[in-house]
C-alpha positions in Angstrom: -11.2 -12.9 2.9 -11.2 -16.5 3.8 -14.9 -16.9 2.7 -14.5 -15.3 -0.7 -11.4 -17.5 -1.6 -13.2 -20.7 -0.4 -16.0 -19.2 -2.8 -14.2 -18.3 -5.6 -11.7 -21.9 -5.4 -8.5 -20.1 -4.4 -6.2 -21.1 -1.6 -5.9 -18.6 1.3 -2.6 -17.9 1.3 -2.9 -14.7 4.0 -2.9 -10.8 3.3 1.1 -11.3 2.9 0.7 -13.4 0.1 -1.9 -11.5 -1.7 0.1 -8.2 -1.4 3.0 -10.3 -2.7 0.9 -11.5 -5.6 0.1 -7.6 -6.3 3.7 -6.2 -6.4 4.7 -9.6 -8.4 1.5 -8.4 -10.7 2.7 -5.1 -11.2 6.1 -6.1 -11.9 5.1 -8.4 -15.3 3.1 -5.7 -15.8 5.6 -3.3 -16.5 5.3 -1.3 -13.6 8.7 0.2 -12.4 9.9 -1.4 -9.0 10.0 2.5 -7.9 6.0 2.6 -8.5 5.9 -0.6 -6.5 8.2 0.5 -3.6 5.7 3.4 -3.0 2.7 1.3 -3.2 3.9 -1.1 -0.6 4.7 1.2 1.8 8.1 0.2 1.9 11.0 2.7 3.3 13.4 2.1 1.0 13.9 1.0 -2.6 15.9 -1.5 -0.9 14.1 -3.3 0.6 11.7 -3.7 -2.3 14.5 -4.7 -4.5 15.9 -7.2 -1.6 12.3 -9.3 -1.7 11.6 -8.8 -5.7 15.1 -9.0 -7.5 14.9 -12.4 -8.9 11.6 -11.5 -10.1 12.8 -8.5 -11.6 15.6 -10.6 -13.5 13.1 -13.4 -14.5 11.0 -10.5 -15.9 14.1 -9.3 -17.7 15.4 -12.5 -18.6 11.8 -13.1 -20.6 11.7 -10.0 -22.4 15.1 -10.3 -24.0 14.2 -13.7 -25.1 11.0 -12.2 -26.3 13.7 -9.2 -28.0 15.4 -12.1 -29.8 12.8 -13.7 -31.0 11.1 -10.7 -32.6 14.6 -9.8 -34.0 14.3 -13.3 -35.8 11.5 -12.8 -36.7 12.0 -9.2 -38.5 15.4 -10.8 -39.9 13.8 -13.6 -41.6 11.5 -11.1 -43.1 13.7 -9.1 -44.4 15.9 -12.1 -45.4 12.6 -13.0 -47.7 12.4 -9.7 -49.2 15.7 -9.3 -50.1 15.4 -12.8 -52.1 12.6 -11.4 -53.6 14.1 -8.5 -55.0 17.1 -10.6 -55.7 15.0 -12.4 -58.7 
């Protein structure tokens, strides 16, 4: 593993941190911390939600934002057609 990082420019970090950076991976992705818990290994939900809350709520935190701003966005639309029809 070593040898391929060195190869391909990336810091070895160990096997922990790449199975971290797969379950934080799956998380942005979408993937339900349920699905992730399972592919870990790990015994309980707990324990997944113990290492990976904050990146759970930094995940949520970003796609309300991204909520709001599409809201905005659909507002302002509809805030140009209503001017529109207005005339």
């Amino acid at each position: 593993m070593r040898d391929y990082c060195k190869k391909a420019g990336v810091e070895y970090k160990g096997t922990h941190g790449f199975r971290h950076t797969h379950a934080v991976l799956l998380l942005e992705s979408g993937t339900s911390i349920k699905f992730v818990s399972k592919r870990l290994g790990h015994k309980t939900l707990k324990t997944t939600v113990d290492i990976y809350l904050d990146i759970t709520e930094k995940i949520e935190e970003d796609e309300l934002n991204e909520f709001a701003s599409y809201t905005k966005r659909k507002s302002n639309v509809a805030l140009k057609a209503f001017e529109i029809e207005a005339f």
